[in-house]
C-alpha positions in Angstrom: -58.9 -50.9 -8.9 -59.9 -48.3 -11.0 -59.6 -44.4 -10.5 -57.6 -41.1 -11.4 -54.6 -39.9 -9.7 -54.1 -36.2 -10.2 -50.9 -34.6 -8.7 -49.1 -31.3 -8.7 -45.0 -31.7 -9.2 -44.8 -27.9 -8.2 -43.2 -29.0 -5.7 -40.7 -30.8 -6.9 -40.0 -28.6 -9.5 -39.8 -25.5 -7.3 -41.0 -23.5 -10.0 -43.2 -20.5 -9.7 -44.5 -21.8 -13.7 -47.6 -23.6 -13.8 -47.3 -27.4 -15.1 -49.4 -30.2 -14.1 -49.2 -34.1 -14.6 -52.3 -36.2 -14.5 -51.5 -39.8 -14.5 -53.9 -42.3 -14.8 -53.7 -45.9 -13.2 -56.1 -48.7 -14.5 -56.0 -52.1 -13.7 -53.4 -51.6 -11.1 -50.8 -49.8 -14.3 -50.1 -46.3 -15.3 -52.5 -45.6 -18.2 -50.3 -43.9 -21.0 -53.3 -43.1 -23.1 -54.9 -41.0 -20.8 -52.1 -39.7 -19.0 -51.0 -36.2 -19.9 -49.5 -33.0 -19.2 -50.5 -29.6 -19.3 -48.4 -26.0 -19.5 -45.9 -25.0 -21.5 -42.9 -27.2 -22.1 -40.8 -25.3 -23.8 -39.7 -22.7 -21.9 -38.9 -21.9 -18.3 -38.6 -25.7 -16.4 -38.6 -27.9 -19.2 -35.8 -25.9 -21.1 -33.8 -25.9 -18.4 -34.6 -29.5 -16.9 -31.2 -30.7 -18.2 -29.6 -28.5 -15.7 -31.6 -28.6 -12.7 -33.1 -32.4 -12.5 -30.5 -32.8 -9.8 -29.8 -36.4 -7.5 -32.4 -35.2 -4.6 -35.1 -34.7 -7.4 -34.3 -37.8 -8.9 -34.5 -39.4 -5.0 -37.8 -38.0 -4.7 -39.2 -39.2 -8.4 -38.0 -42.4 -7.6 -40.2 -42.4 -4.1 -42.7 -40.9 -5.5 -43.2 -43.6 -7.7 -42.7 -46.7 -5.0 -45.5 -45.0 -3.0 -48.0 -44.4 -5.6 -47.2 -48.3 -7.5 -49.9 -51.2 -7.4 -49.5 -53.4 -4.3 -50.8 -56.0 -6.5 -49.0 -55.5 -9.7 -45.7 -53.8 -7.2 -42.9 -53.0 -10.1 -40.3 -55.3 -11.6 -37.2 -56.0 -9.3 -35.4 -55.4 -12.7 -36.6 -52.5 -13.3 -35.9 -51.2 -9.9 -32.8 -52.3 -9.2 -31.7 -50.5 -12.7 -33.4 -47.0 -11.3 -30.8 -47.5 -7.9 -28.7 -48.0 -10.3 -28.9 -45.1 -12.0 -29.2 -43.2 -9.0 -25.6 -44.6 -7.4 -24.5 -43.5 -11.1 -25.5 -39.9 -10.7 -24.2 -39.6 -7.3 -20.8 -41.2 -8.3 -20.7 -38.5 -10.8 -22.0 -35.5 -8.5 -18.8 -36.6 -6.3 -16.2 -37.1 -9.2 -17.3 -33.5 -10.1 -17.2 -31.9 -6.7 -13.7 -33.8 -6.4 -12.6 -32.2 -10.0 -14.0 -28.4 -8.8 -11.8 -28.8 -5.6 -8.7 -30.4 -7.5 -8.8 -27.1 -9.8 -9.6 -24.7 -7.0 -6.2 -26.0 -5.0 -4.1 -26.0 -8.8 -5.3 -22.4 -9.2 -4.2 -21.6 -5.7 -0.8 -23.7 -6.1 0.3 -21.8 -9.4 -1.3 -17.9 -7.9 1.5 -18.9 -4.7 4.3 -20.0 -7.4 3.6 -16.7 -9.4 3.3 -14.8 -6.7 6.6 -16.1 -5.4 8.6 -15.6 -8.6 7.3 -12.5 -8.8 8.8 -11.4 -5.5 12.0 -12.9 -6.4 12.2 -11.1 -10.0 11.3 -7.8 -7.9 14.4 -8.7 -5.6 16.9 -9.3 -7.7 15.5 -6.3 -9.7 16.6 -4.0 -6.7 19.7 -5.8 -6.1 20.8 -4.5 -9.5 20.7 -1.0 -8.4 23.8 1.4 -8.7 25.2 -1.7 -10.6 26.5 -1.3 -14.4 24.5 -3.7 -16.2 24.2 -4.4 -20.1 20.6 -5.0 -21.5 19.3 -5.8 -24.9 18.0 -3.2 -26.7 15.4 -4.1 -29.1 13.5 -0.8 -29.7 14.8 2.9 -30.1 12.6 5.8 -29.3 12.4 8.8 -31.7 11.3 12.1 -30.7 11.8 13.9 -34.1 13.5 16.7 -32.8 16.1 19.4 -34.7 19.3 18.5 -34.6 18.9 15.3 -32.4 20.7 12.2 -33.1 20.3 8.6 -31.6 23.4 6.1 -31.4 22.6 2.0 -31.0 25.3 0.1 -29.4 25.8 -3.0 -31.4 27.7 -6.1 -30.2 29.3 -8.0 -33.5 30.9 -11.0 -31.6 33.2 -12.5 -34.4 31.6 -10.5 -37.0 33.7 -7.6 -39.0 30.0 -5.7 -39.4 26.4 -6.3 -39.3 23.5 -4.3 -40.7 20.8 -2.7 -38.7 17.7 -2.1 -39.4 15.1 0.5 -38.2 11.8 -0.6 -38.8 8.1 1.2 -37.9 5.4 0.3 -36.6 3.9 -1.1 -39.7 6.7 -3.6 -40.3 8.3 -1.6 -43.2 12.5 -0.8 -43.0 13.0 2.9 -42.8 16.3 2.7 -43.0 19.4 0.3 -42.4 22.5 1.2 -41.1 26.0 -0.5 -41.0 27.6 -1.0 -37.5 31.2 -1.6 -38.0 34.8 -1.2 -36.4 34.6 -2.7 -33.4 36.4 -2.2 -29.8 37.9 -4.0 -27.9 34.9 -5.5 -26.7 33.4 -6.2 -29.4 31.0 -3.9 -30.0 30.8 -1.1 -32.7 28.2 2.4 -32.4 25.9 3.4 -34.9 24.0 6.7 -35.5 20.6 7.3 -36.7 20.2 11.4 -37.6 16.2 10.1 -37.8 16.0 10.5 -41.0 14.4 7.5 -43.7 16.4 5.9 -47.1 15.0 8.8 -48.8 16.4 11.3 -47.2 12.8 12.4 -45.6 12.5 12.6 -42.2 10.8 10.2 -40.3 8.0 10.9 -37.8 8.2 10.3 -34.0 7.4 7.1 -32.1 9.0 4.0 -31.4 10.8 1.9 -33.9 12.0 -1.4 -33.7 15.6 -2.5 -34.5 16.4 -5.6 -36.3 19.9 -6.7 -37.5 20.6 -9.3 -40.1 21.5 -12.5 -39.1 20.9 -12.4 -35.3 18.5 -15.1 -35.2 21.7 -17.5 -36.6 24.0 -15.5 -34.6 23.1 -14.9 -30.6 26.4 -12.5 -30.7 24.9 -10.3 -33.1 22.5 -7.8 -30.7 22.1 -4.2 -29.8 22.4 -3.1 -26.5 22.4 -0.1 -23.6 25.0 -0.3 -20.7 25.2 2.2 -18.2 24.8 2.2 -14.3 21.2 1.5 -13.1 19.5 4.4 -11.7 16.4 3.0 -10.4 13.7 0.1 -11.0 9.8 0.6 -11.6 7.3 -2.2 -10.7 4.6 -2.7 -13.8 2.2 -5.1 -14.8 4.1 -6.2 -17.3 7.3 -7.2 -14.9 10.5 -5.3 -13.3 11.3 -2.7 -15.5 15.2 -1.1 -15.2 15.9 2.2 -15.5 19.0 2.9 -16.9 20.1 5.7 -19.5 16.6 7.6 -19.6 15.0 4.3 -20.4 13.2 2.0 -18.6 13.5 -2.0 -19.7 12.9 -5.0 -19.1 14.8 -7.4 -16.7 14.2 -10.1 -18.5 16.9 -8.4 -21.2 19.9 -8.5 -18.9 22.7 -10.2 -20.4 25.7 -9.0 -18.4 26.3 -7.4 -14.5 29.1 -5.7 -13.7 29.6 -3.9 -10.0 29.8 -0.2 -11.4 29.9 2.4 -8.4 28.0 0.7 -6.2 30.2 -2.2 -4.9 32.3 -2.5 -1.8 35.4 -1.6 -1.4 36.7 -5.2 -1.7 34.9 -5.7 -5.0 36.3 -2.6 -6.6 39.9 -3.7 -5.2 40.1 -0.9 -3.1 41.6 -2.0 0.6 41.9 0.5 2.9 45.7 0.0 2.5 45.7 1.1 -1.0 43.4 3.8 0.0 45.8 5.4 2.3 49.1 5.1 -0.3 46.8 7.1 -3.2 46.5 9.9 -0.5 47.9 13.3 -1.8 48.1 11.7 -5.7 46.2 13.2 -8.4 44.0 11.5 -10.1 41.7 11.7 -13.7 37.9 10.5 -12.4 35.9 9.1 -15.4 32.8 11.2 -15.3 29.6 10.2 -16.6 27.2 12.8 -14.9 27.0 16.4 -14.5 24.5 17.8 -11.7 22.8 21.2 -12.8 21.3 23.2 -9.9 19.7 26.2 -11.7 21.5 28.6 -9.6 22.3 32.3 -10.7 25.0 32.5 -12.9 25.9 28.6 -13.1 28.8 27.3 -15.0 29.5 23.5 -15.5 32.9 22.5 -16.6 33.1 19.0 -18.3 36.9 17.9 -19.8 36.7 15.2 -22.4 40.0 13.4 -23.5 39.4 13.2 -27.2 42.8 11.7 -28.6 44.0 13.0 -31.9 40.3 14.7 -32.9 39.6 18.2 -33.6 35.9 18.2 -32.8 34.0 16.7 -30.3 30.6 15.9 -30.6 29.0 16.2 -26.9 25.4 15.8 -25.9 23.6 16.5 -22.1 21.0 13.5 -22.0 18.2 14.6 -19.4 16.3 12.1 -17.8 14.1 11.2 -20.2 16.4 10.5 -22.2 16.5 13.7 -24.7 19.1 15.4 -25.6 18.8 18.6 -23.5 22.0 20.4 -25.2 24.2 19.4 -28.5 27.1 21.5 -29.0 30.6 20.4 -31.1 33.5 21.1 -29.1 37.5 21.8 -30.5 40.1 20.0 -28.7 43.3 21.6 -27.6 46.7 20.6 -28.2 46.7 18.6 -24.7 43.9 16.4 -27.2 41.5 17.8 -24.3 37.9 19.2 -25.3 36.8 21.4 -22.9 32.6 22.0 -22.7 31.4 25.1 -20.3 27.6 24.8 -20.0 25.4 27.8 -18.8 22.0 25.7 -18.5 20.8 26.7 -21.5 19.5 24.1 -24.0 19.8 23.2 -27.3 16.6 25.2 -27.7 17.3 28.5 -25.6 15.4 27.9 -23.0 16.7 27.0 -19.3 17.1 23.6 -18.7 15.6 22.0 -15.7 17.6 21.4 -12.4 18.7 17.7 -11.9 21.4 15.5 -13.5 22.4 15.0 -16.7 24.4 12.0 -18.8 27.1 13.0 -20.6 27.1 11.2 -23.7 30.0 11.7 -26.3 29.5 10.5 -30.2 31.9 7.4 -30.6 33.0 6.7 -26.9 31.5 3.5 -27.5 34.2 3.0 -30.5 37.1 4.6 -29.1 37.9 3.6 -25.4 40.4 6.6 -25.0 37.2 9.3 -25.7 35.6 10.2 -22.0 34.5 12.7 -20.0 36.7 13.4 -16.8 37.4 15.8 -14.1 41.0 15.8 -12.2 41.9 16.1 -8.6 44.4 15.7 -5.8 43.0 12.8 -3.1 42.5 14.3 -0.2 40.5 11.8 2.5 39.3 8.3 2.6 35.9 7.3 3.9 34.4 4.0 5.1 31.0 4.0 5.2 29.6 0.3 5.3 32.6 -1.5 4.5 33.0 0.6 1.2 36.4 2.5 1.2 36.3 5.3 -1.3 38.9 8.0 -2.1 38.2 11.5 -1.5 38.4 13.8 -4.8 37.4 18.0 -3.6 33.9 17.4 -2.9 33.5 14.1 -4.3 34.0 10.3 -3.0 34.5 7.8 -5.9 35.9 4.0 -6.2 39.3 2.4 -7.3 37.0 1.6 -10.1 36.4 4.9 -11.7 40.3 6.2 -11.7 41.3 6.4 -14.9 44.9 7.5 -14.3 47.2 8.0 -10.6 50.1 10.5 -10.8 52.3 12.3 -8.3 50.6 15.7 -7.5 52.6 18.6 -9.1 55.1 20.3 -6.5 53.7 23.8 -5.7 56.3 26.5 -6.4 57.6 28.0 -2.7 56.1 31.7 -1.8 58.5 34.5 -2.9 
């Protein structure tokens, strides 16, 4: 039987593009010769037929072509059975590939619940460290390029006698290096960059990193900030601490210690011991001063300073810049003592809040401090934690510094 079979694939193709296939049977067999195809195939379906010939289009090819075959010339079993074929193929792979889409859907979900869990366990034990006096690795130093101002890096020498550190820009170049040497009792040994270059020029403000020699040989070798934690900020990048007008990151711990905020057991104060220290006099270590802006305020800071003349005292404010610089003499009781008005390096009135005290060496010499003295007066228990009561201040076993009988007053006349 001879004839033409014309028929639209629009359908199939779902495409809003006009394409036609005439196919011709003669003889009871599709007539290549005469069999064609119109449209453009180029663009729209046929450019993207690779993507959207999918297994219910290839169902309905495969139908289409067992309805429209010769009943007396039917196709080849062969040929047939290697079209199923191909069929159980693609929908084997359709499967395998919705079974890979859900397998990474549940490892993305798996890992965002194991991130998300770590980070709520860095962000707890970020907290935890709070009023605690921790030591972190410091690996950059800011400079603000400011008269007069001066920054000192801890630097921990382990075994070594001294090390040399290295201030280096942003661009990778040294500005200057430094030599960090006699070392406490600890360990450690201070350094002080004036901010100025190996030329003698001064260099401009920004961040610089610090780099000693030999500390990738050498894990002892590092330069570090210890102080009490103030507070703890949440970023993107992770838990940052705050501590000594800097904020860094957790992941720099390297030591935890229980500063003011333990309990009264930790600090080895028992209530027992609390109540023989009544009516001593004891030297506080002080670390902080608390400036209020009020009319006509004074603020008295005492600094044992050993066999010095001089003592060089800075206010830190909480950004960490040195609010006021001033060079203090020291008494014959090797006492310096400091009176502050407010007024900054600058003269202009510093802001009200609390300041560091930070004295140039203390990290060298452990019998440099700050201090205030005072006869104990009360004991409080608040939570467990037993603290001694100095005039208006409560403080910890921990932050006595020395316990004497209080002086006998002389009797009225």
């Amino acid at each position: 039987m001879a004839g033409t079979l014309s028929s639209s694939i629009d359908s199939l193709t779902k495409s809003a593009d006009v394409y036609t296939a005439t196919a011709s049977i003669k003889d009871g067999v599709i007539d290549t010769a005469s069999s064609r195809v119109t449209g453009d195939r180029t663009t729209g379906l046929f450019a993207e037929s690779a993507s959207n010939l999918g297994k219910d289009d290839f169902l309905m090819l495969l139908v289409t072509q067992l309805q429209y075959q010769n009943p007396l010339d039917p196709m080849d079993n062969t040929e047939f059975i290697s079209q199923l074929a191909q069929f159980s193929a693609l929908e084997n792979g359709n499967n395998v590939e919705k079974a890979i889409t859900n397998l990474d859907e549940s490892f993305k979900s798996t890992v965002a619940a194991q991130q998300y869990s770590a980070q709520s366990m860095n962000n707890t034990a970020a907290v935890s460290l709070i009023g605690k006096e921790v030591r972190l690795r410091q690996t950059s130093v800011d400079w603000y390029a400011k008269a007069g101002e001066s920054v000192t890096l801890d630097v921990h020498l382990g075994n070594n006698s001294s090390a040399a550190v290295a201030i280096i820009d942003k661009e990778g170049a040294v500005v200057k290096t430094l030599e960090a040497s006699g070392k406490d009792s600890e360990n450690s040994a201070a350094v002080v960059w004036d901010g100025t270059t190996a030329t003698g020029e001064n260099a401009p403000a920004g961040t610089y990193t610090i780099s000693i020699a030999g500390e990738e040989e050498k894990p002892e070798l590092y330069a570090f900030v210890q102080d009490v934690v103030d507070g703890v900020r949440f970023s993107s990048e992770g838990a940052l601490v705050k501590i000594a007008g800097q904020e860094l990151s957790i992941g720099n711990v390297l030591d935890v210690s229980g500063g003011s905020g333990n309990s009264g057991a930790a600090c080895g104060l028992t209530p027992s011991t609390a109540v023989s220290l009544l009516g001593k006099q004891v030297r506080i270590r002080q670390s902080t001063v608390q400036y209020r802006q009020a009319a006509s305020e004074h603020i008295t800071i005492d600094i044992a300073s050993g066999t010095r003349a001089y003592v060089q005292v800075e206010l830190i404010d909480a950004s960490g810049k040195a609010a006021y610089a001033v060079s203090v003499p020291v008494d014959e009781d090797g006492v310096a003592r400091l009176d502050w008005n407010g007024q900054k390096t600058d003269g202009t009135l510093a802001d009200a809040g609390t300041y560091r005290i930070r004295i140039v060496g203390e990290g060298n010499d452990p019998s440099l401090y700050a201090f205030y003295e005072g006869k104990v007066s009360g004991i409080t228990n608040l939570n467990g934690d037993t603290r001694l009561r100095i005039g208006t201040q409560t403080v910890g076993l921990s932050s006595i510094i020395d316990i004497a009988d209080a002086p006998e007053q002389e009797d009225a006349v």
